[in-house]
N, C-alpha and C positions, 0 to 999 in steps of 0.2 A: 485821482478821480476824474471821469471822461464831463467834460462839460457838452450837451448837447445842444446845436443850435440850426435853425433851418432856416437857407441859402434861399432867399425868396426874392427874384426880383421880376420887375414886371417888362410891360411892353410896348413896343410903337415906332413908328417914324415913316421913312421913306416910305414911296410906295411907286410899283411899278407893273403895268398891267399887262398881262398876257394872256392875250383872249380872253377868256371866261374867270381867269384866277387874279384876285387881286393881293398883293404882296406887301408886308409888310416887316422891315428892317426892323433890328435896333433901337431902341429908345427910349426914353423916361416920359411918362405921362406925369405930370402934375395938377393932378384937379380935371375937370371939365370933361364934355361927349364929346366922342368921337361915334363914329357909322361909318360901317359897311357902305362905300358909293353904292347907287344903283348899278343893275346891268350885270353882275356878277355871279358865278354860281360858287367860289369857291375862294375861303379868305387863306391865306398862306401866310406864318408866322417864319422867316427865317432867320430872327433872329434870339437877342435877350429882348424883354419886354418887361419893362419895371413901372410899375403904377403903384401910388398914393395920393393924400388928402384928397377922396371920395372922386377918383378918375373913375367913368363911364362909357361904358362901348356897347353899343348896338349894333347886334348881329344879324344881318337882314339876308346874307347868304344862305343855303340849304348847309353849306359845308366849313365848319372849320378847322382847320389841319396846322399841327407844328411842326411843321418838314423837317427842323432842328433847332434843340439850342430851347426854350424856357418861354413861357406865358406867366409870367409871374405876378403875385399882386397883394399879397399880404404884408410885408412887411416895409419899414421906413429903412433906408440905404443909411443915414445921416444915424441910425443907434447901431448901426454897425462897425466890428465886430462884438458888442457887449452883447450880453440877455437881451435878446429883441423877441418879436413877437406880439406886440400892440395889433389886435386885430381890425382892419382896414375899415373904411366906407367903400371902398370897390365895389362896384355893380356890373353884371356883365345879364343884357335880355337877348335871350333867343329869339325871333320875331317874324322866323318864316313858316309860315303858314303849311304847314305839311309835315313830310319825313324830315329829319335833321341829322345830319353827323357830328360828330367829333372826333379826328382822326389824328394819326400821326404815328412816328417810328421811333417811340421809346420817349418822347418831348416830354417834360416836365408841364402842367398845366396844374395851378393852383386858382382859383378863384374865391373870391371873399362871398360876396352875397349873390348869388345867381339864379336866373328864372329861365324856367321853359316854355316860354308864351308862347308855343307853336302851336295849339288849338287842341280842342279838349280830345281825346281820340287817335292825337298823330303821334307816332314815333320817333324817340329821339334814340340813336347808336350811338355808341361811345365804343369804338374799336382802340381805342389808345392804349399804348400798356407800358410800362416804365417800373424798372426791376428797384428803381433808388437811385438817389445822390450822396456820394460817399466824398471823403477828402480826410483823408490822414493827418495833414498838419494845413494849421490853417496859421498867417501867420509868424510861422515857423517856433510854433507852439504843440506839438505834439500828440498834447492832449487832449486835443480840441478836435471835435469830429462834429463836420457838416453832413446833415443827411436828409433825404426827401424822401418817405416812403415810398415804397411798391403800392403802384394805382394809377389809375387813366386818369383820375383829375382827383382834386383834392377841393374841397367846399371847407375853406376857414372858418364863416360866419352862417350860412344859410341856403337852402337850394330850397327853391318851391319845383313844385312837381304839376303847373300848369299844363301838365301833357295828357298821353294817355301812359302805355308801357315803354319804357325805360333799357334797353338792352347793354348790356356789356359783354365784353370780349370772355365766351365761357372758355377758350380754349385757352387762356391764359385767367384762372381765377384771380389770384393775387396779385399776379402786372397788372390787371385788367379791373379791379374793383375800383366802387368810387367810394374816396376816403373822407372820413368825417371825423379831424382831429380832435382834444379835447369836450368844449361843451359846443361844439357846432352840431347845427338841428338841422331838421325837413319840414317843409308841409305839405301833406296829402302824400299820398305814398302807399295808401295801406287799403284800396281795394281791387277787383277783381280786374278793372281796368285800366288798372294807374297805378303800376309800382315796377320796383329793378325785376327783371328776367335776367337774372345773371348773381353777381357778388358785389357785398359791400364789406367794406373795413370802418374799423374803429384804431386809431392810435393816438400815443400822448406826444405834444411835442414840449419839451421841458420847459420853465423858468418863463412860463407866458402870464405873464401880469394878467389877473381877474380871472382867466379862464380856469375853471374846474377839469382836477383831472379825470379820466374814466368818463365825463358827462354824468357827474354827479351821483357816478354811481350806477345808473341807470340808461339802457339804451335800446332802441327797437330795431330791426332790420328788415327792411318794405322788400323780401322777396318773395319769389313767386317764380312760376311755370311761360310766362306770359301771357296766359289764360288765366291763372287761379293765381290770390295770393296768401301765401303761406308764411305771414310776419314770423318772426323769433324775436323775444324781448330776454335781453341778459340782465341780470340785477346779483351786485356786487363790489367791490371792490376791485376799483381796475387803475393801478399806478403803477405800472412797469413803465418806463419809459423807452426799454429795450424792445417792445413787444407790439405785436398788431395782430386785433384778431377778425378774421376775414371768415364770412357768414354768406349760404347760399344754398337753396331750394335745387334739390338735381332728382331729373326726373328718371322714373326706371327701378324695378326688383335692386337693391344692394345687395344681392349675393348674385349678381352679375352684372353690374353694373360699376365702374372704375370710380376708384375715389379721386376729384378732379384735384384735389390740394394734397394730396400725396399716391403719385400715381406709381412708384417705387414700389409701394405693401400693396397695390393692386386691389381686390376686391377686398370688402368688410363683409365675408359670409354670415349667413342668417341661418343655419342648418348645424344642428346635433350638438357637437361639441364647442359651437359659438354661441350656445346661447348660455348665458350666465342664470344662476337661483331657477326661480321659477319663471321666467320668461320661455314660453312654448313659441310663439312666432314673432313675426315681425311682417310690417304692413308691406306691400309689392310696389305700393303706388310709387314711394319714392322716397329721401331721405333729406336733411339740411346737414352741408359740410357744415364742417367746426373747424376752424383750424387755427393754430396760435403757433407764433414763427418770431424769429429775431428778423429787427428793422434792415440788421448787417451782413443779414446773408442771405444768401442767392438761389441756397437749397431749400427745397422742402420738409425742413424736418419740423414735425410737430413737437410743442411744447405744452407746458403747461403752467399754469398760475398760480401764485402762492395765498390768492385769500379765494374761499369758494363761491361758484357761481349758481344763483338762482334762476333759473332757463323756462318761460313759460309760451309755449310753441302753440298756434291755431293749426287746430287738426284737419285733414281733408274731409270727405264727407265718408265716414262708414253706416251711415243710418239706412235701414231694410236687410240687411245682413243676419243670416240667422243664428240664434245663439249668440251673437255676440252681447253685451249690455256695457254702459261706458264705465264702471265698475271695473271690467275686463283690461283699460288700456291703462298702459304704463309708460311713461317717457321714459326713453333707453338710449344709452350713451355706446360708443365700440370702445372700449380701453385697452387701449396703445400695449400694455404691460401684461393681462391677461390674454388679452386675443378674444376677447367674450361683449357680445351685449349686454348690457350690464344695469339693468335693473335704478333708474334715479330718482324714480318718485317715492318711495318709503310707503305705497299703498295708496290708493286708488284717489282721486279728486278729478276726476271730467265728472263733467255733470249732463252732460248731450254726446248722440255720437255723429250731430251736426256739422257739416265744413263750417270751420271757423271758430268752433266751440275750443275751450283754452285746456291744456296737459301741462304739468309743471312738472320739475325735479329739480335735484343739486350736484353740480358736479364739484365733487372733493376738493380742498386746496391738493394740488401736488397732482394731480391728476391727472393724466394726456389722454385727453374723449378726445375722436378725431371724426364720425358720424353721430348725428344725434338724428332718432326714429320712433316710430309709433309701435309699442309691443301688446303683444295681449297673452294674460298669465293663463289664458286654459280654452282659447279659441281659436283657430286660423284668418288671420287677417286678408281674405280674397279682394281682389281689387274693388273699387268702385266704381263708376264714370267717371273720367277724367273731365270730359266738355261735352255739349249737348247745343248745338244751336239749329235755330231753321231762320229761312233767307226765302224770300219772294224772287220771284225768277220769267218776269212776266205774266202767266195765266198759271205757273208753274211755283209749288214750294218744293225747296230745295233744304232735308236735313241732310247733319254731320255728327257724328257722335265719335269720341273714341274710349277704348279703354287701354289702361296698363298691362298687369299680365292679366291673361285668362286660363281660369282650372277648372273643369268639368264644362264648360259652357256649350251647350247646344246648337243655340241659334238667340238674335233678336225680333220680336214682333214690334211694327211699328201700327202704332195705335193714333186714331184722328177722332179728336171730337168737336162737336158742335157749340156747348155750353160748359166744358172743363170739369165734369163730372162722369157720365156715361162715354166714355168708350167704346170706340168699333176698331176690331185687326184691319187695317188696309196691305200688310205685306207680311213677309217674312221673309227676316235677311240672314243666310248663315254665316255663320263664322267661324274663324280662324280656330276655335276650339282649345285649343292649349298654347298659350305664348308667355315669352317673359319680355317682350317689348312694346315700345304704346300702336296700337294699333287703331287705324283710320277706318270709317264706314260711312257709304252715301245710301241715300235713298231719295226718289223723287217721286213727290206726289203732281201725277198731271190734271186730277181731278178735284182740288180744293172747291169746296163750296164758296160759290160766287158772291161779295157783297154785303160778308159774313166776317167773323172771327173764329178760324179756323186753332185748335188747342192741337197739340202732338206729345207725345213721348213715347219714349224706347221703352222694351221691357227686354230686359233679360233673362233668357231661360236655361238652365241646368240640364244636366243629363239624369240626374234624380228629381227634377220637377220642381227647382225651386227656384224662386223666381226675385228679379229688384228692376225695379224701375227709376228712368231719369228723372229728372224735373220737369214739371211741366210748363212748353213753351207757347205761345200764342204770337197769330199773326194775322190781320186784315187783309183779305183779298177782293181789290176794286175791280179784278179781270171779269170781264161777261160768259167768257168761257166760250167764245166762240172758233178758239185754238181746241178744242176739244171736241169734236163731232162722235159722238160716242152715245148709242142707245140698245138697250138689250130689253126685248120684250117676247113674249106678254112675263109679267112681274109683279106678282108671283107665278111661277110657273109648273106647270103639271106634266107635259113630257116633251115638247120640242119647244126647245131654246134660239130666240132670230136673235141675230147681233148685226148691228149696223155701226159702222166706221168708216172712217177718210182715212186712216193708216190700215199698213199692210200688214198683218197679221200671223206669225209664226209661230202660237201657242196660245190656248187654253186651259188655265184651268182652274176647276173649283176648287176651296179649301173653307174646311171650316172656320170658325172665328178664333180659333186659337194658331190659324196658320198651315194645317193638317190637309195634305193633300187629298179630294176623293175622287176627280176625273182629270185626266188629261185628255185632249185636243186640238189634233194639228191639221188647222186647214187646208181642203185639196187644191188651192189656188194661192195664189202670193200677190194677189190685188185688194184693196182696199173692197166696200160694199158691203153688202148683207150677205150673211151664210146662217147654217143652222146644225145645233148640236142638238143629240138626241139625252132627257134628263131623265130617263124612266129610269135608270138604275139607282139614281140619287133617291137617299131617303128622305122623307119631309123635316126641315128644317131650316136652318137660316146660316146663310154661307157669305162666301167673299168669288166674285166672279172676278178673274185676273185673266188680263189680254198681255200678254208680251210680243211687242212688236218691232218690227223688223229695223227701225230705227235704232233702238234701246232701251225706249222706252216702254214704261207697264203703265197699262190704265185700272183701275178696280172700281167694281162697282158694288153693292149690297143685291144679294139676290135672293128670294124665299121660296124655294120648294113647298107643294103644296102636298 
């Protein structure tokens, strides 16, 4: 029988600076802080580094990297080679105020209790990636195998999530995830602005005094898109100690989109003969790997577990969708063995078709689910908004919106209000029309109401007239507006139109409030000043006056036909 035990040792000592990088050798810490000198951008581990009895290091660099060889800090050297594993007082604070990395080529980084005090909002990367620490005989005992999971850093006791998002190496899931052995925790982690964009892992590391295996059975995963966070909570029985199971949010249509933890079987189709029972479709927006793998190898091959897992996944936003009802959606598994999505909820339990709102199911003992996704048994699940922001821009608001795939889609109206209830069309943006990848849209409003709280959102319109809107965003504008020289009179107007401007002018034109073209006009001059369109063909009513101008920029104003 294999005794399993992990090779932990920490770090420290010499140091030697080279420009900007500061170096650190070889060494046993016992107890006490240490810090990052001033004056640095970059801390360099080139050696082993072994820390115990509650050793301390402050990370005051933007970067820390293990050029080679171990950041180690869990365990006591002095119960080795026996069952070790007494989890440390080690502390490691991030503390630079900004973006932060964690970098290296393949380094072992283990840390016990760790913080990201780098300020609410900033970025921490974690490009690390590390396939395992193996050793056959330890010894010259045979049967003894040292191992370190697959992962960019490993958190023993605790990681606070003091930041904002969180990245990891997507192009290496499983090198690249961060590992939470046993009963090691997070705090914060789990909203829109503060969690992994990337993969985490769970694994057991054996014969660890106190610590629970599986995490008691119970464990949540803070991931997300970068933008949106889409937790997964497993609930079960999890005591393989051969096993790790690595969790992450991947954005994009799954029936064209790569499974990142088994890139081998290539797409998880959503069409015809992949869909299992009654599951009709499967959501575009995106899907969360599943992957379960032995600690001792190096391939990708999915496994599966011998007691069943209870999976309850926060759904993206499907609300305004027609015909759909959360009744409709089902948590669905891709099974390894059938080739089919595969139906895990045993009948319906959403209760919203809110982002965020919770979908459950079970996946079998014995069972290799390798995607897990949002299905619905007698609806088509069409994208929704992915994000939706607007940004001040001087005298200028600046929206961004994207979506995943789009089917039948028209165009978007961008709508501005005043008090976040009545609405006015200020644009109309077309678009892309048919896609299966996330797609990006700008719009700028050069005329926000001065000194005000200006409301926005998107609407999207169909080629059969059906329509869903973003969320609504709001923003204070303290500009005077005196960037905007911009008057069209008389207003309401009855048959000649004055327009007066400080930009140069290369289009005209009216559109109704839905966006709908009814005049164009292209001025005989390409200088800024007054000109004048004739409105006698226009019928009475209430429009959207649009200047597109030779900059790039569009001005719009409300205008009433008499």
């Amino acid at each position: 029988m294999k005794a399993f035990l992990l090779a932990v040792v920490l770090l420290v000592s010499g140091e030697m600076v080279l420009g900007q990088t500061y170096s650190i050798n070889t060494a046993t810490w016992n107890g006490g802080t240490r810090s990052d000198p001033p004056g640095y951008t970059i801390t360099n581990i080139v050696g082993v580094i072994k820390r115990y009895n509650g050793a301390t290091y402050n990370h005051y660099n933007p970067t820390f990297r293990v050029v080679k060889d171990k950041y180690l800090t869990q365990f006591n050297e002095a119960d080795f080679p026996n069952p070790i594993g007494v989890i440390g007082q080690n502390r490691d604070f991030f503390l630079f105020q900004g973006t932060n990395e964690i970098i290296g080529d393949s380094g072992v980084i283990v840390f016990d209790t760790v913080y990201f005090n780098i300020g609410a909002g900033n970025t921490m990367n974690i490009t690390n990636s590390n396939m395992g620490m193996y050793n056959d005989s330890l010894d010259n005992e045979e049967d003894i195998v040292v191992y370190q999971p697959p992962g960019s850093i490993v958190v023993g006791a605790r990681l606070y999530f003091n930041n904002g998002i969180t990245n990891t190496n997507r192009s290496k899931p499983v090198q690249g995830a961060i590992v939470f052995p046993n009963n090691a925790d997070y705090v914060g982690g789990l909203t829109d602005a503060q969690h992994v964009n990337g993969f985490v892992s769970e694994v057991n590391y054996p014969f660890v005094p106190d610590q629970p295996e599986g995490h008691n059975g119970a464990f949540t995963y803070p991931v997300g898109n970068g933008n949106l966070v889409y937790q997964l909570t497993r609930s079960g029985t999890f005591n393989a100690i051969d096993r790790t199971i690595t969790v992450g949010w991947v954005e994009g249509d799954p029936d064209v989109t790569a499974d990142p933890t088994n890139p081998s079987a290539g797409i998880n189709h959503t069409t015809g003969s992949f869909l299992g029972g009654s599951i009709s479709s499967i959501t575009k927006i995106g899907f969360w790997d599943w992957h379960i793998q032995s600690i001792e190898e190096e391939e990708f091959n999915p496994l599966s577990l011998p007691h069943p897992q209870s999976i309850t996944v926060a759904i993206p936003d499907f609300t305004g969708l027609p015909g759909l009802s959360p009744a409709d959606l089902r948590l669905v598994g891709f099974n390894e063995s059938t080739n089919k999505w595969e139906d895990l909820s045993g009948g319906p339990n959403a209760v919203s078709l809110a982002k965020g709102s919770l979908l459950s199911g079970t996946i079998p003992a014995g069972v290799t689910i390798k995607a897990l996704a949002v299905g619905s048994i007698n609806a088509i699940l069409p994208v929704s908004f992915v994000s939706f922001s607007v940004k001040g821009d001087g005298c200028k608001v600046k929206l961004q919106w994207q979506t995943g795939m789009e089917q039948n889609n028209s165009h978007f109206v961008v709508e501005r209000s005043s008090n976040g209830q009545q609405f006015t069309t200020i644009a109309r943006v077309e678009s892309v029309g048919n896609s299966n990848s996330l797609q990006t849209y700008h719009f700028t409003d050069d005329a926000p109401v001065t000194g005000a709280v200006n409301y926005y959102r998107v609407t999207q319109v169909d080629f059969d007239g059906k329509q869903k809107s973003t969320d609504v965003r709001s923003i204070r504008m303290q500009c005077d507006g005196s960037a905007v020289a911009l008057r069209a009179y008389p207003n309401p107007v009855s048959n000649q139109l004055n327009i007066q401007t400080g930009k140069t002018v290369v289009q005209v034109n009216v559109l109704t409030t839905n966006g709908q073209p009814v005049l164009k006009h292209v001025p005989s001059r390409n200088t800024g000043g007054t000109f004048s369109i004739s409105m006698h063909a226009v019928q009475s009513g209430i429009y959207l006056l649009q200047l597109i101008n030779k900059d790039g920029t569009t001005d719009v104003l409300k205008l009433v036909k008499q």
